[in-house]
C-alpha positions as CSV (number, residue, x, y, z in Angstrom):
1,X,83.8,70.5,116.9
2,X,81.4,70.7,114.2
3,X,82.4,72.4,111.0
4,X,79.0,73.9,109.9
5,X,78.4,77.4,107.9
6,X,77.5,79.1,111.3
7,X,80.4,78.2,113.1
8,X,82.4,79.7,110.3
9,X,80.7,82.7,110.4
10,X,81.4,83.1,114.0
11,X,84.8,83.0,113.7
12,X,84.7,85.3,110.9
13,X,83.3,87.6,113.4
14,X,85.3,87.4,115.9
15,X,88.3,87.5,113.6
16,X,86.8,91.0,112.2
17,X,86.4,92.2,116.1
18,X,89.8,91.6,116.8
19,X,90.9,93.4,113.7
20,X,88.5,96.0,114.7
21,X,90.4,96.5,118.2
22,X,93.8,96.4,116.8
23,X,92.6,99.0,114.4
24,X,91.4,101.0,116.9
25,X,94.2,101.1,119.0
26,X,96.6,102.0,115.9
27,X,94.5,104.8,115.5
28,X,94.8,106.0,119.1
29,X,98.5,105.4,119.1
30,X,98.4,107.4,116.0
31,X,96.7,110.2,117.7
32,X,99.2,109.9,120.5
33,X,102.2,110.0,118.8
34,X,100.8,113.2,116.8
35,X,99.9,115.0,119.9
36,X,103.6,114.1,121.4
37,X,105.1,115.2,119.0
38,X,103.4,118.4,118.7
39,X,104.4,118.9,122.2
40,X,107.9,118.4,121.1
41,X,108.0,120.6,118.7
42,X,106.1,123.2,120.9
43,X,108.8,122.9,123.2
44,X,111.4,122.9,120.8
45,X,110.1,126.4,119.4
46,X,109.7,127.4,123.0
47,X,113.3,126.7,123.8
48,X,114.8,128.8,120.6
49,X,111.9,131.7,120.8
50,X,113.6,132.7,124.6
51,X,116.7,131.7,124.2
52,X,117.0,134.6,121.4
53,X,115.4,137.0,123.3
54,X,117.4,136.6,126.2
55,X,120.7,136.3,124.2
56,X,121.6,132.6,125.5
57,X,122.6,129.9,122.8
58,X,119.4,127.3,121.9
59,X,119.4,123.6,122.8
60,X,119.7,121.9,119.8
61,X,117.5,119.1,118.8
62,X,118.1,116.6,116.5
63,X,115.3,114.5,114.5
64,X,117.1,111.6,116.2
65,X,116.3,112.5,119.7
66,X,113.0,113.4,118.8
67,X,112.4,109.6,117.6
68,X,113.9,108.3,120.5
69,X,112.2,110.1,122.7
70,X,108.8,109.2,120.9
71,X,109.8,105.5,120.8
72,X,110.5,105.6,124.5
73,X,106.9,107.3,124.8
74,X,105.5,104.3,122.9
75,X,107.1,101.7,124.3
76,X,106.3,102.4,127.8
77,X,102.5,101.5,126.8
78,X,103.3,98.4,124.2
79,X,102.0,95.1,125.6
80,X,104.9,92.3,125.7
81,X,103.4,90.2,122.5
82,X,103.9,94.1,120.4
83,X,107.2,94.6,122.2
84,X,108.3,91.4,120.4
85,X,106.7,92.0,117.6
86,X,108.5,95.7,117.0
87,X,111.7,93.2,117.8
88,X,110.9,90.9,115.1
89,X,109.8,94.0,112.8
90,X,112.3,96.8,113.6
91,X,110.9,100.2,112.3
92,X,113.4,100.7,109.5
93,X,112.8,104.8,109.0
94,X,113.7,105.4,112.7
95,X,116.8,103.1,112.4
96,X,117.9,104.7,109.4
97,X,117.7,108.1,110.6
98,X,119.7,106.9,114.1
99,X,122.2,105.8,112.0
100,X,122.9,109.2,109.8
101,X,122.4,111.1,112.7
């Protein structure tokens, strides 16, 4: 192994690709979790536009569910080394908010 300026700047490289790809699949989990929860909300709008119409009581959903159900969503595509890695770094926003509600 030699320790030479070009071997440094290889790994520089490939530690800015990997970067890269973990960046660019933030940003598609990002756009994933956006588009769910639009869907959630649609639904959730859905569900209370009909149910006054028709006169029937709404399904009520809480902020809670909404989070588990978008962490389920999630979690189903994680990779084990991010599954332990959301264990070892527990979103504290979502865990609040389980907790209140």
């Amino acid at each position: 192994m030699t320790f030479g300026v070009q071997n440094k700047v290889e790994v520089i490289e490939s530690d800015i690709r990997k970067l890269q790809r973990q960046v660019e699949q933030c940003e598609l989990r990002e756009k994933q979790l956006i588009i769910m929860f639009k869907m959630i909300m649609d639904k959730y709008y859905e569900s209370h536009r009909l149910s006054n119409r028709k006169g029937k009581v709404a399904i009520a959903i809480t902020m809670k569910d909404i989070i588990e159900f978008m962490e389920q969503l999630v979690n189903k595509n994680l990779t084990p080394e991010e599954q332990k890695d959301i264990e070892r770094n527990p979103d504290l926003v979502s865990q609040l908010i389980k907790k209140s509600g």
